[in-house]
Residue frames as a rotation matrix with the C-alpha (Angstrom) as fourth column:
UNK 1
0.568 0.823 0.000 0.00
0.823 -0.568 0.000 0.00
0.000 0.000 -1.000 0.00
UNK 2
0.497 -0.358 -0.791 2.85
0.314 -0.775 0.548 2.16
-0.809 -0.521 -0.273 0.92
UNK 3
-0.683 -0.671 0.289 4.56
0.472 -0.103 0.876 1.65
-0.558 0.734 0.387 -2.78
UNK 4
0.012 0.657 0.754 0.93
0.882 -0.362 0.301 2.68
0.471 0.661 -0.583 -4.56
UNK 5
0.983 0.169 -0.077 1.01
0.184 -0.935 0.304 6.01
-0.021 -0.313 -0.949 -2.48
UNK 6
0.045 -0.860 -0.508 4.54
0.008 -0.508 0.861 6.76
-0.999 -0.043 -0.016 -3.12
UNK 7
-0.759 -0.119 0.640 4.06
0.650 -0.070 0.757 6.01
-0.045 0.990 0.130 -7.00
UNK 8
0.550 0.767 0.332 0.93
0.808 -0.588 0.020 8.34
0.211 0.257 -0.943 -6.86
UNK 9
0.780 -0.051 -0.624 2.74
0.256 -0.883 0.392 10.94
-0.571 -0.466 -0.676 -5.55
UNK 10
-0.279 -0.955 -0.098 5.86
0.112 -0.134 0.985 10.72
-0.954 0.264 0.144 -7.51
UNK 11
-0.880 0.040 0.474 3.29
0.476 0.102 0.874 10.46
-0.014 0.994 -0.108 -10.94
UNK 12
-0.298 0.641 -0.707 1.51
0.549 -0.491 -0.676 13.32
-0.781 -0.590 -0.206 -9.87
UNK 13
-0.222 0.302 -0.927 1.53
-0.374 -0.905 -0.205 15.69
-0.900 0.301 0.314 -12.79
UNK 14
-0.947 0.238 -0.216 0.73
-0.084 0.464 0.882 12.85
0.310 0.853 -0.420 -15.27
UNK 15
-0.644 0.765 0.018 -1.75
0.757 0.634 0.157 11.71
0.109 0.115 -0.987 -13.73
UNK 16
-0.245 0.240 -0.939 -3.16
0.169 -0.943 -0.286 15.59
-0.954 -0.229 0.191 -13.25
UNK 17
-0.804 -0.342 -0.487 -2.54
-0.434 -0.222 0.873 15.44
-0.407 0.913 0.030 -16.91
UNK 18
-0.920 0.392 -0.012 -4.76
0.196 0.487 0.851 12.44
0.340 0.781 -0.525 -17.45
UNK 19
-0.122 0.937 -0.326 -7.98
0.664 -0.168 -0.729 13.54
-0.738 -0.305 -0.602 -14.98
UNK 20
-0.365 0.066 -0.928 -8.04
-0.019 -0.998 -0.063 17.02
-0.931 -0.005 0.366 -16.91
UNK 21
-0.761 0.458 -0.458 -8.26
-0.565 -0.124 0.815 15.58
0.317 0.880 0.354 -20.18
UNK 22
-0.664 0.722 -0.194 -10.90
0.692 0.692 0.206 13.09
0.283 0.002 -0.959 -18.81
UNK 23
-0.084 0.599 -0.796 -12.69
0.575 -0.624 -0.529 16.25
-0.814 -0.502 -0.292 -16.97
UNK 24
-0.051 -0.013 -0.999 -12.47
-0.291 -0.956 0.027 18.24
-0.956 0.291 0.045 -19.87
UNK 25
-0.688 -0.284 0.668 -12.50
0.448 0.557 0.699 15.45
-0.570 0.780 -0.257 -23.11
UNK 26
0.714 0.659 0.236 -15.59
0.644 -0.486 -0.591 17.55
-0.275 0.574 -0.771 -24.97
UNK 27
0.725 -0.113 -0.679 -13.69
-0.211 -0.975 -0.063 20.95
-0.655 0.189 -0.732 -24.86
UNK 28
-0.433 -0.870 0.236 -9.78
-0.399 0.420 0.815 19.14
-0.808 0.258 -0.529 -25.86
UNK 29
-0.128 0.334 0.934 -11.81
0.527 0.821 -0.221 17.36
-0.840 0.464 -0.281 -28.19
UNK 30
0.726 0.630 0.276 -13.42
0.650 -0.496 -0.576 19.64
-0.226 0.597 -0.770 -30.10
UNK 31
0.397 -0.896 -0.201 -10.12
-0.353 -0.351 0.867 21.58
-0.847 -0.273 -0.455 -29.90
UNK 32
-0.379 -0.688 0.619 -8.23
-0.192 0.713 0.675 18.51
-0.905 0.137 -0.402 -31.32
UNK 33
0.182 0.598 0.781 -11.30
0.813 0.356 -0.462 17.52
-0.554 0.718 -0.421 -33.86
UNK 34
0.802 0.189 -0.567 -10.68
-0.092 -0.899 -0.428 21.20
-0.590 0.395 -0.704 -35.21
UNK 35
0.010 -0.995 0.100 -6.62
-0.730 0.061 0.681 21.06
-0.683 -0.079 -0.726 -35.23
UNK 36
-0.493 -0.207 0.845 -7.17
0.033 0.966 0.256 17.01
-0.869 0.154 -0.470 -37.41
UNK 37
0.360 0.758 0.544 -9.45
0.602 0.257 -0.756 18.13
-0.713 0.600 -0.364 -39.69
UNK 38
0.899 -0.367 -0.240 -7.38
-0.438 -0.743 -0.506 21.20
0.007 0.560 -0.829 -40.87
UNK 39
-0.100 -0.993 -0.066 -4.28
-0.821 0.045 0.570 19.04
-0.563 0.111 -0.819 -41.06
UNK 40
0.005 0.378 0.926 -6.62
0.435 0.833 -0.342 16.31
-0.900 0.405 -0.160 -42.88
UNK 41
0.754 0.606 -0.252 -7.12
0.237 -0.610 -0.756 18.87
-0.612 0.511 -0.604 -45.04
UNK 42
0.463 -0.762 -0.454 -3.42
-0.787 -0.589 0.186 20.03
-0.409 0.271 -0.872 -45.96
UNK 43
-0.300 -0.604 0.739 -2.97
-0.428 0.777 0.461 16.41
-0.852 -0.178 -0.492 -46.40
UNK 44
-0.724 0.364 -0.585 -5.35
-0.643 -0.051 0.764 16.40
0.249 0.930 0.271 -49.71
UNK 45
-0.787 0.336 0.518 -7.60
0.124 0.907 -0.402 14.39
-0.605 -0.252 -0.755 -47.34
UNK 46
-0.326 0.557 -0.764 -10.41
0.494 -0.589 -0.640 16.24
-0.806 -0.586 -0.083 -49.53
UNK 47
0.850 0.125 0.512 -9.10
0.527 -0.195 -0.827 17.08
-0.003 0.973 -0.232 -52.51
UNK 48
-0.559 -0.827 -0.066 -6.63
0.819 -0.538 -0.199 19.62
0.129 -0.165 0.978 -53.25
UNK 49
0.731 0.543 -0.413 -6.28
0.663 -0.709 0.242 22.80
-0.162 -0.451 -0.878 -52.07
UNK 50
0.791 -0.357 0.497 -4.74
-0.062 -0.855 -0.515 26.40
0.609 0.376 -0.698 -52.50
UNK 51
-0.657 -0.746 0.105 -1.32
0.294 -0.382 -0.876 27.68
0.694 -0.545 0.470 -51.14
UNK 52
-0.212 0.462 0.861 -3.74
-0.628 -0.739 0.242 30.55
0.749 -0.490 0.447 -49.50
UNK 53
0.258 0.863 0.435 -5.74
-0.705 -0.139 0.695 28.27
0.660 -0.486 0.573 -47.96
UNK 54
0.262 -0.562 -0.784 -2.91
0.465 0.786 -0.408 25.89
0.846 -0.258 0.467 -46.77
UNK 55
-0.632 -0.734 0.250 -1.78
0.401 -0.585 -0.705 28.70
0.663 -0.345 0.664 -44.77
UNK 56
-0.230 0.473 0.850 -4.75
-0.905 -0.424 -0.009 29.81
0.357 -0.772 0.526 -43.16
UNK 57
0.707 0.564 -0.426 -5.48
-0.217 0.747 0.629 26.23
0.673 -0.352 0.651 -42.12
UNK 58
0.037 -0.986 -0.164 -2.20
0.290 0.168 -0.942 26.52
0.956 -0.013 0.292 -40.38
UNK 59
-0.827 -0.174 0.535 -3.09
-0.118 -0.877 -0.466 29.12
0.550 -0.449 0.705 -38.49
UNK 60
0.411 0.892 0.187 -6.42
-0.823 0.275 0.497 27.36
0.392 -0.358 0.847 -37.53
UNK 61
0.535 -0.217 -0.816 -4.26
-0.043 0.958 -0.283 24.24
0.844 0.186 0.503 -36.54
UNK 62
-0.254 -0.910 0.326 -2.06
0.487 -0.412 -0.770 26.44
0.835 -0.037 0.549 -34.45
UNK 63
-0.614 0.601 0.513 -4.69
-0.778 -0.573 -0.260 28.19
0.137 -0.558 0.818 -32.60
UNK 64
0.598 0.579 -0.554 -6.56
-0.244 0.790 0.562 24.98
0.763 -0.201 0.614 -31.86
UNK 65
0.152 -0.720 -0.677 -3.12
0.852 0.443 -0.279 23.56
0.501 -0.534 0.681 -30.26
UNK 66
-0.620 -0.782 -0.065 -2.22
0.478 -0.311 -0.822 26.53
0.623 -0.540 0.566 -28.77
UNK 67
-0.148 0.820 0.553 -5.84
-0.751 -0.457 0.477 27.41
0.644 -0.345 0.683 -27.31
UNK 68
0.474 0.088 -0.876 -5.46
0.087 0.985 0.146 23.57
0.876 -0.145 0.459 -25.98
UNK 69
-0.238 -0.740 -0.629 -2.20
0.957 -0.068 -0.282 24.53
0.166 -0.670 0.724 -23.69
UNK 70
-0.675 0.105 0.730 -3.58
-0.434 -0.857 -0.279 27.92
0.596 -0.505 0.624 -22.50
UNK 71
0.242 0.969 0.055 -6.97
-0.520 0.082 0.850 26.03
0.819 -0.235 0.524 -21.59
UNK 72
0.317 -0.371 -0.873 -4.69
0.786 0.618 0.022 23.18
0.531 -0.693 0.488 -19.20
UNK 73
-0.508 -0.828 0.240 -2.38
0.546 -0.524 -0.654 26.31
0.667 -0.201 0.718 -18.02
UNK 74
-0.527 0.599 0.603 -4.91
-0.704 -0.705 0.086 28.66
0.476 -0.379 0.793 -17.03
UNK 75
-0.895 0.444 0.038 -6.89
0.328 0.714 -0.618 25.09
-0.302 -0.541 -0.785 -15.57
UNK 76
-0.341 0.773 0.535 -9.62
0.905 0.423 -0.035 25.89
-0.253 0.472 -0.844 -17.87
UNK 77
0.760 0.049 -0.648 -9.34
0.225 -0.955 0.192 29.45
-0.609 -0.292 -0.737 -18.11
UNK 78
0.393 -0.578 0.715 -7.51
0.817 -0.136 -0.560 30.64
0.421 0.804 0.419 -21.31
UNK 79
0.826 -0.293 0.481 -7.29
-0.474 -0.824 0.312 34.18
0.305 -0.485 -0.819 -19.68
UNK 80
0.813 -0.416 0.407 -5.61
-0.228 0.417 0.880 32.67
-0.536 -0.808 0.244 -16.76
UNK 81
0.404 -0.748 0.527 -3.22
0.850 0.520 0.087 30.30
-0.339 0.413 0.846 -19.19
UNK 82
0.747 -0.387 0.541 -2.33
0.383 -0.415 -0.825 33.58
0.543 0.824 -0.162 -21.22
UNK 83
0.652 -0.287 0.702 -1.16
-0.547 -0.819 0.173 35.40
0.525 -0.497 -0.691 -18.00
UNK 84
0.654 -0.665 0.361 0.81
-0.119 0.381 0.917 32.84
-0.747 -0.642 0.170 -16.51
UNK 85
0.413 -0.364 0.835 2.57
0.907 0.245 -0.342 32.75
-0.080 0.899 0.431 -20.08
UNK 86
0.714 -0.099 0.693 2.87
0.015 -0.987 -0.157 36.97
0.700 0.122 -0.704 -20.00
UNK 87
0.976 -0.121 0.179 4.37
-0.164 0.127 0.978 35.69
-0.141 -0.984 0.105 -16.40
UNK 88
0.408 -0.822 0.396 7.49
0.695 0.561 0.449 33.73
-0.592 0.092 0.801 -17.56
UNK 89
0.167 -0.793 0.586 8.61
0.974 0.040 -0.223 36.56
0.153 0.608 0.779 -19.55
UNK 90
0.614 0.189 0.767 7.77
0.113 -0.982 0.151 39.14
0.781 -0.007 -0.624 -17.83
UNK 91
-0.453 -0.742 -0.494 10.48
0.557 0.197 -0.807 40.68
0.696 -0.641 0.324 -15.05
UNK 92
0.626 0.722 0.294 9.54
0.033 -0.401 0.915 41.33
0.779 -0.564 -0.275 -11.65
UNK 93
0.363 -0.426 0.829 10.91
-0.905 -0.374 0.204 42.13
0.223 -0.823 -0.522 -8.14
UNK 94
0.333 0.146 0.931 10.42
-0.549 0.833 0.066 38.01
-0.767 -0.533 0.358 -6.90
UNK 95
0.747 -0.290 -0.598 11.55
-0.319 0.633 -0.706 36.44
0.583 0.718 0.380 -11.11
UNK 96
-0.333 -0.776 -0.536 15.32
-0.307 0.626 -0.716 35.38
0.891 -0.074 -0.447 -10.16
UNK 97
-0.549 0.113 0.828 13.72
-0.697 0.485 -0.528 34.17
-0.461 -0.867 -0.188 -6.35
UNK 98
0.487 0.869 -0.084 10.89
-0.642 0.292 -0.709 32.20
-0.592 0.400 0.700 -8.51
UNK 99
0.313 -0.539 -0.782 13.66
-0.443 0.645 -0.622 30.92
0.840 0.542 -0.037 -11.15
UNK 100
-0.270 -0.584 0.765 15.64
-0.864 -0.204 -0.461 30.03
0.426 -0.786 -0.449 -7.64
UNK 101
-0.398 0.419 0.816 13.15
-0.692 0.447 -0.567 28.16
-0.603 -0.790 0.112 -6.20
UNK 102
0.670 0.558 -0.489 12.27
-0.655 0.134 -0.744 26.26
-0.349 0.819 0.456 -9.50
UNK 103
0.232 -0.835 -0.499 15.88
-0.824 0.104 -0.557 25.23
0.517 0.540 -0.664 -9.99
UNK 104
-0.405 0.256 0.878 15.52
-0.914 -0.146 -0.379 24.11
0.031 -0.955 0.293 -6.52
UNK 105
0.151 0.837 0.526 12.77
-0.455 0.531 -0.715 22.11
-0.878 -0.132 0.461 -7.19
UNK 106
0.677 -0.281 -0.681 14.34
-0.562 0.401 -0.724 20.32
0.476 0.872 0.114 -10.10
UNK 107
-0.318 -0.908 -0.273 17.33
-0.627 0.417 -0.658 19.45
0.711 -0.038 -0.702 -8.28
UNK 108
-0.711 0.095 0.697 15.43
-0.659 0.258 -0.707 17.93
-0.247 -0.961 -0.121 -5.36
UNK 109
0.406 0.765 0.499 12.60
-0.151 0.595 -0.789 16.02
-0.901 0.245 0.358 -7.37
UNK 110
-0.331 -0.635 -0.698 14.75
-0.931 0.098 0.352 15.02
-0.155 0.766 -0.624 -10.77
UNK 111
-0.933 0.148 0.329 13.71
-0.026 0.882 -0.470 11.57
-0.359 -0.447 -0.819 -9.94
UNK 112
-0.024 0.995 0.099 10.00
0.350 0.101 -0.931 12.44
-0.936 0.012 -0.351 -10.10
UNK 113
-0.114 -0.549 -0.828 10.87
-0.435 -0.722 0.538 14.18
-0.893 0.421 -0.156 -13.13
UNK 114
-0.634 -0.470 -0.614 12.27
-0.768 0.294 0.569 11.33
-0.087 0.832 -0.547 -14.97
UNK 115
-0.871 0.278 0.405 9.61
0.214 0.957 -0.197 8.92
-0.442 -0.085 -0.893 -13.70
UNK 116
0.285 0.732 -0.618 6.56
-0.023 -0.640 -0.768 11.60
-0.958 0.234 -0.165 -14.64
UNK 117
-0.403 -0.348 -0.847 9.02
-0.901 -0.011 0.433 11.43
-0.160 0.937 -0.309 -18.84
UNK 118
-0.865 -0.494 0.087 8.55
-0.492 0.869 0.048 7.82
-0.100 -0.001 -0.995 -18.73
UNK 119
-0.579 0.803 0.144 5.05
0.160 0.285 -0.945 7.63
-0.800 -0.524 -0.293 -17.89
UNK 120
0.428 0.518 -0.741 4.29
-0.494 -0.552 -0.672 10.15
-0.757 0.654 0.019 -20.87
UNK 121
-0.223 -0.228 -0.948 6.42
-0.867 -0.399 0.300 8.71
-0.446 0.888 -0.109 -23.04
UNK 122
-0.790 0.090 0.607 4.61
-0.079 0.966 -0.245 4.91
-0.608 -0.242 -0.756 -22.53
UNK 123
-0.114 0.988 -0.105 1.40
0.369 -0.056 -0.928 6.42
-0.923 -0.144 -0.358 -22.87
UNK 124
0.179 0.451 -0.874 2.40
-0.420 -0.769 -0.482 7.73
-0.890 0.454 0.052 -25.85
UNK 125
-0.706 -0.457 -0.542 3.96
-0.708 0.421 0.568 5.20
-0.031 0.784 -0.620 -27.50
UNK 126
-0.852 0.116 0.511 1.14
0.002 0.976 -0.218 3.40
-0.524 -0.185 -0.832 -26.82
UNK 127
0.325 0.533 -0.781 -1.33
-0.195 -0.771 -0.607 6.07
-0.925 0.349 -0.147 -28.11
UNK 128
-0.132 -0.590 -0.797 0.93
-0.879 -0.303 0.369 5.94
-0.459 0.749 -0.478 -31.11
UNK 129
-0.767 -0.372 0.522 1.08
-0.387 0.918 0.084 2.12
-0.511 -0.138 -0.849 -31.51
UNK 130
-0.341 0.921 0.186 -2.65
0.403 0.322 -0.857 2.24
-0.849 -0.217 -0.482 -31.54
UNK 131
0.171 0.185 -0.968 -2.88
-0.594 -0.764 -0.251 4.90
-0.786 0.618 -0.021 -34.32
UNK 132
-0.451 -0.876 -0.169 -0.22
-0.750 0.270 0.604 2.78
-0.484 0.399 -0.779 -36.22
UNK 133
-0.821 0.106 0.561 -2.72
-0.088 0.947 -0.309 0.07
-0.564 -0.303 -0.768 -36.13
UNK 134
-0.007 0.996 0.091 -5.41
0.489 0.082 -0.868 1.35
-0.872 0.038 -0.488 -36.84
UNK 135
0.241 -0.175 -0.955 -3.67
-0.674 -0.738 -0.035 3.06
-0.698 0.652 -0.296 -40.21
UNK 136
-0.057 -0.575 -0.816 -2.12
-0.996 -0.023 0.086 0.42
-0.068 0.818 -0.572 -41.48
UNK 137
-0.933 -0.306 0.190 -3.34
-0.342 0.917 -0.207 -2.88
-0.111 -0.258 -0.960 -39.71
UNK 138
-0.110 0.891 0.440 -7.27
0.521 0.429 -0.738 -2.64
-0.846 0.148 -0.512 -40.65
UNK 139
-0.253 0.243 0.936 -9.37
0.905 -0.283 0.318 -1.71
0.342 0.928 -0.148 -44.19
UNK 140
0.203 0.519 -0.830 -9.91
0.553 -0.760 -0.340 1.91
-0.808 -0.390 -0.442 -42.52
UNK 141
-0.499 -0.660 -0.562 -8.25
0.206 -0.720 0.663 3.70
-0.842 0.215 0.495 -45.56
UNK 142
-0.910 0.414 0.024 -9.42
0.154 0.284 0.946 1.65
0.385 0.865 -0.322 -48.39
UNK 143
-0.290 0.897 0.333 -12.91
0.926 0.176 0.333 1.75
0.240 0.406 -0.882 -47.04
UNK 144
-0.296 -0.286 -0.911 -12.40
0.536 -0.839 0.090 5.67
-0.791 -0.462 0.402 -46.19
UNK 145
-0.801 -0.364 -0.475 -11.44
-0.413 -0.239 0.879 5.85
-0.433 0.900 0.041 -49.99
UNK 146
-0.861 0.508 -0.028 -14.52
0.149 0.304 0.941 3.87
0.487 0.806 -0.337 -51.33
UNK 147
0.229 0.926 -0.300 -17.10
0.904 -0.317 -0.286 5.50
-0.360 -0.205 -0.910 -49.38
UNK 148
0.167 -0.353 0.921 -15.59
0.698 -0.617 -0.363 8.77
0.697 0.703 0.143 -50.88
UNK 149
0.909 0.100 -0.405 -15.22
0.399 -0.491 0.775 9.94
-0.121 -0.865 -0.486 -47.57
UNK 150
-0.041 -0.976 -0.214 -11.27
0.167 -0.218 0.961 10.26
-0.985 0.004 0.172 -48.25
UNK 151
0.661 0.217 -0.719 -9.75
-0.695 -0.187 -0.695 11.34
-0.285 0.958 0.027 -51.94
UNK 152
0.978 -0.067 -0.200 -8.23
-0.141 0.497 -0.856 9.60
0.157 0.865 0.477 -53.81
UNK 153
0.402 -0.778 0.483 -4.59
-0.082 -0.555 -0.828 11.06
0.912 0.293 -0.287 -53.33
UNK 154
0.645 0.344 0.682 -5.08
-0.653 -0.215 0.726 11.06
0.397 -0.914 0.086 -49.80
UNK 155
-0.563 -0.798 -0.217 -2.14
-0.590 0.571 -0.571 8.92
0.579 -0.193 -0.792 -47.68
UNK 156
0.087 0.122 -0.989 -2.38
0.867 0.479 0.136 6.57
0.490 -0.869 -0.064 -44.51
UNK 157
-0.913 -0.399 0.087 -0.54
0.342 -0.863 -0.373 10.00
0.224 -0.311 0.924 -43.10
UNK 158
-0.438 0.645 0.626 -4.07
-0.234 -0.755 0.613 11.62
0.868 0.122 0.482 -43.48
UNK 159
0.370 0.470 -0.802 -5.59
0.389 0.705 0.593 8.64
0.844 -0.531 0.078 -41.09
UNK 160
-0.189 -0.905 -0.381 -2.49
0.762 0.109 -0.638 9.12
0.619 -0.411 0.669 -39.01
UNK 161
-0.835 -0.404 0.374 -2.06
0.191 -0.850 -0.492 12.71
0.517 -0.339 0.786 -38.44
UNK 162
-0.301 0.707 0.640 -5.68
-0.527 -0.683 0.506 13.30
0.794 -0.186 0.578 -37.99
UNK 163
0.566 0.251 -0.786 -5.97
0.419 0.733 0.536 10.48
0.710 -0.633 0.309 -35.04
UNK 164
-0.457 -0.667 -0.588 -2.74
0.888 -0.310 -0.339 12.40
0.044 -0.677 0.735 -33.36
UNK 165
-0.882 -0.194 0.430 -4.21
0.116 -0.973 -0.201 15.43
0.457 -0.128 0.880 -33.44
UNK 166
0.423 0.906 -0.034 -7.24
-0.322 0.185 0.929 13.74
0.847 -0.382 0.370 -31.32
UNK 167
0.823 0.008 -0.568 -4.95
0.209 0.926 0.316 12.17
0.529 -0.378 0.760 -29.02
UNK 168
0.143 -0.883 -0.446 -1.07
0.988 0.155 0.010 12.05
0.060 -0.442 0.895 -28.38
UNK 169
-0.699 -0.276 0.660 -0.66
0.163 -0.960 -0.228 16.34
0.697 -0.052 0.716 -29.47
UNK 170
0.060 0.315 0.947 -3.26
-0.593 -0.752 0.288 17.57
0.803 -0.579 0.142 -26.71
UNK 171
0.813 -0.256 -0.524 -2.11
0.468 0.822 0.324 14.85
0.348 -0.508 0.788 -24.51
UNK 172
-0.190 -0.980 0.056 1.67
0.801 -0.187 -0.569 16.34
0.568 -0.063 0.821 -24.81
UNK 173
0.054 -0.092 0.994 -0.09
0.243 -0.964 -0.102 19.69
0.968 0.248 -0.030 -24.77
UNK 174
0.928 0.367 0.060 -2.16
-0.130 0.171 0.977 18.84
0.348 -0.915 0.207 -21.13
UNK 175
0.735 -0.283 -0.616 0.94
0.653 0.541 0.530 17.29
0.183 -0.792 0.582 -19.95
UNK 176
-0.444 -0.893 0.077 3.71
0.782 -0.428 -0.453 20.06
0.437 -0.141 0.888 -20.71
UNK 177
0.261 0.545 0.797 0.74
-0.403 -0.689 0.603 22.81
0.877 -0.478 0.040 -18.85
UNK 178
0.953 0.115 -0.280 0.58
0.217 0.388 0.896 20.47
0.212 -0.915 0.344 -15.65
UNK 179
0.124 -0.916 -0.381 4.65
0.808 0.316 -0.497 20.24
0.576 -0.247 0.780 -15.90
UNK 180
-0.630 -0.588 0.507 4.71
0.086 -0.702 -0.707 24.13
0.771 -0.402 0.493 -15.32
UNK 181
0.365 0.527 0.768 1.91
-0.652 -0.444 0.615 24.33
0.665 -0.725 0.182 -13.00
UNK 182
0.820 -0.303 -0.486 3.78
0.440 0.876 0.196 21.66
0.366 -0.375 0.852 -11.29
UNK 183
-0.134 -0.991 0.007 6.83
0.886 -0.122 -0.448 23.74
0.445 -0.054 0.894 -11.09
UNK 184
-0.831 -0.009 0.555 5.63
-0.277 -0.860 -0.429 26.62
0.481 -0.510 0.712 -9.57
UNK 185
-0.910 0.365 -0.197 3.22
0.369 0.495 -0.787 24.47
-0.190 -0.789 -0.585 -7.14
UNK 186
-0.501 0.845 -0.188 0.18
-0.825 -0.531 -0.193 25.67
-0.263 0.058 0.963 -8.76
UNK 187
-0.890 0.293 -0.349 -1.65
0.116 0.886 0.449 22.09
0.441 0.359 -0.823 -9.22
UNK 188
0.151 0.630 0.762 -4.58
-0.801 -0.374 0.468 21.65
0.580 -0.681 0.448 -7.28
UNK 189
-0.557 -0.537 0.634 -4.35
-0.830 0.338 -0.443 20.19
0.024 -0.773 -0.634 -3.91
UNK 190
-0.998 0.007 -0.066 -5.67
0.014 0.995 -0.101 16.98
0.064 -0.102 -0.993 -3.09
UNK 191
-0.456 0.856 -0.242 -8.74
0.077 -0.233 -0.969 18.60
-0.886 -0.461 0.040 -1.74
UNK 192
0.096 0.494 -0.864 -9.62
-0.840 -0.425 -0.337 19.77
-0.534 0.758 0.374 -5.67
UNK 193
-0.700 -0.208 0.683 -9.22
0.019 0.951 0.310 16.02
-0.714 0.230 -0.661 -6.80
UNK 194
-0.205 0.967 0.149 -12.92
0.552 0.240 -0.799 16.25
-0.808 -0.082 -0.583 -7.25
UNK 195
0.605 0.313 -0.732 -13.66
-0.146 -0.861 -0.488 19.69
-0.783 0.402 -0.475 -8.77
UNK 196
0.167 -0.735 -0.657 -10.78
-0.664 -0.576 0.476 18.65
-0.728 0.357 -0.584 -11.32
């Protein structure tokens, strides 16, 4: 009992990582479902398309993902995520005590660190694995392609990308938010399990 409550604690900001997207899988979704559909798109999932409009789908791809990691940062609150972003580059009286106490808190939890990498990078290779599978180990493409649902032209890649960009990218995103709100003790406490 005493090893499961020392691994919870030591795979704290993953697992912060996974409640949020489970508390929040509509919003991240819809988020993600944007972000997959405009990189289906660049991918000829559709047809072809323009320079022009390659570029603004960028920029809609971009702003999906980066509305994703303000929404974790801020703990659902974009506001919130922008300012704690304005935060890290802004200088104040308390910055080099804050970097200090960060550095701190690296050197003393390094450990939790590497065990919190590991976790993510399981989950993601397993995420990944699953994608992999589901591109190239069943008739999803071909029967994508003869319902006309996909074009012609269209790769596996289309399958691919647009499954990561449901999954493993706002995963990463969720988990590199928690990392900093981790680093500057701003998780919620045990008490906000619930509410989180």
């Amino acid at each position: 009992m005493k090893n499961i409550t020392e691994l919870s604690t030591t795979l704290e900001w993953t697992q912060h990582s996974l409640r949020f997207l489970k508390k929040h899988f509509l919003m991240i979704l819809s988020l993600g479902l944007i972000a997959g559909l405009g990189r289906a798109a660049q991918l000829k999932a559709f047809g072809e398309i323009s320079s022009a409009l390659h570029l603004v789908l960028e920029v809609i791809i971009q702003s999906a993902r980066i509305l994703i990691f303000l929404f974790a940062l801020g703990v659902t609150n974009v506001l919130s995520g922008l300012k704690r972003v304005a935060a890290i580059f802004s200088v104040k009286k308390n910055s080099s005590q804050m970097r200090r106490a960060a550095l701190g808190k690296f050197r003393m939890h390094w450990k939790r660190m590497l065990w919190n990498l590991c976790a993510f990078l399981i989950i993601s290779f397993l995420i990944n694995l699953f994608i992999d599978h589901i591109a190239y180990e069943t008739c999803m493409y071909i029967s994508l392609q003869e319902r006309g649902i996909l074009y012609a032209d269209a790769s596996e890649w289309t399958i691919i990308l647009f499954l990561k960009n449901l999954s493993v990218i706002p995963f990463t995103l969720v988990f590199n938010a928690m990392c900093l709100l981790w680093f500057v003790n701003r998780l919620p406490g045990k008490s906000a399990r619930d509410t989180f």
